[in-house]
N, C-alpha and C positions, 0 to 999 in steps of 0.2 A: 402324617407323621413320617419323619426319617428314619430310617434304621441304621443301627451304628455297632459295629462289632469292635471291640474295647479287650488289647488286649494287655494285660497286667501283670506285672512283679514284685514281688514283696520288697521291699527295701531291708537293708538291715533292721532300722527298729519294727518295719513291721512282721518281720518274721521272729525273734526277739518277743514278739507279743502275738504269734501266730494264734493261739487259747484263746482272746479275746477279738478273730477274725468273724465269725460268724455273728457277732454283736456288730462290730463294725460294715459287713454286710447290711443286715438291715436298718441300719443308720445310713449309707448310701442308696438304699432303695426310697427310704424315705425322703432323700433330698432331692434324689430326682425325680420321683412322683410331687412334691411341693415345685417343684418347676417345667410343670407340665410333661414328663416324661415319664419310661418307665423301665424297669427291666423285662424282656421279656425271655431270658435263659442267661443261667450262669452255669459254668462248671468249672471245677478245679482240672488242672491237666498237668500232665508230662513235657516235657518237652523246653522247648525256647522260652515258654512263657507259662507262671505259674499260674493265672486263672484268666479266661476267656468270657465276657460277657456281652450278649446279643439286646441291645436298648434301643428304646425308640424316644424322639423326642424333636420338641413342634420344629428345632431349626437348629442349624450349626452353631450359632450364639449359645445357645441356651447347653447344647453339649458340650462347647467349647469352656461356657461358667463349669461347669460341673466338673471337665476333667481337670481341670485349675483347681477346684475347692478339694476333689481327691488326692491332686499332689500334695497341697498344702500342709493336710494332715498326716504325710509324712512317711504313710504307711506301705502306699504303690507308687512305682510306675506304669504311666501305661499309654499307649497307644491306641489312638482311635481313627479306623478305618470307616469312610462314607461305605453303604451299604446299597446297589441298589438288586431290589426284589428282580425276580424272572422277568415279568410282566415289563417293565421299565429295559430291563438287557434289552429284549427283544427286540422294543421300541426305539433303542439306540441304535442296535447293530441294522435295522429295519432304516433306518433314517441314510444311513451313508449312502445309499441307491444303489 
């Protein structure tokens, strides 16, 4: 699995309907477990960006359907950054000679 750090903004209507966010939460956990992935940490934050979420999922398509079907509905924006684990850095920066 990839990991994918997803970060997100509420939109006007979805802030507007902030009360009905943590329903809508597990409504996108659900879709991306139905397409082979999953969440593995969410948190709300401060800052540039209102909520930061750490997913995993089988391939860039299949993240890429997802943050598509999350624009769609209107709610967020967001941004998703490849992820990779330590183990993989290492491997890289190990590789240049």
């Amino acid at each position: 699995m990839t990991t994918y750090i997803v970060l997100l903004n509420w939109t006007d209507q979805g802030v507007r309907g902030v009360k009905e966010s943590p329903r809508r939460l597990d409504a996108a956990k659900k879709q991306l477990q139905e397409m082979g992935g999953s969440f593995k940490q969410f948190f709300l934050t401060m800052g540039d960006h209102d909520m930061v979420a750490v997913c995993e999922a089988p391939d860039d398509a299949v993240m890429a359907r997802f943050a598509l079907t999350l624009g769609m509905n209107g709610n967020v924006r967001s941004r998703t950054l490849k992820a990779f684990p330590e183990a993989a850095y290492r491997e890289i920066i190990a590789s240049l000679g």
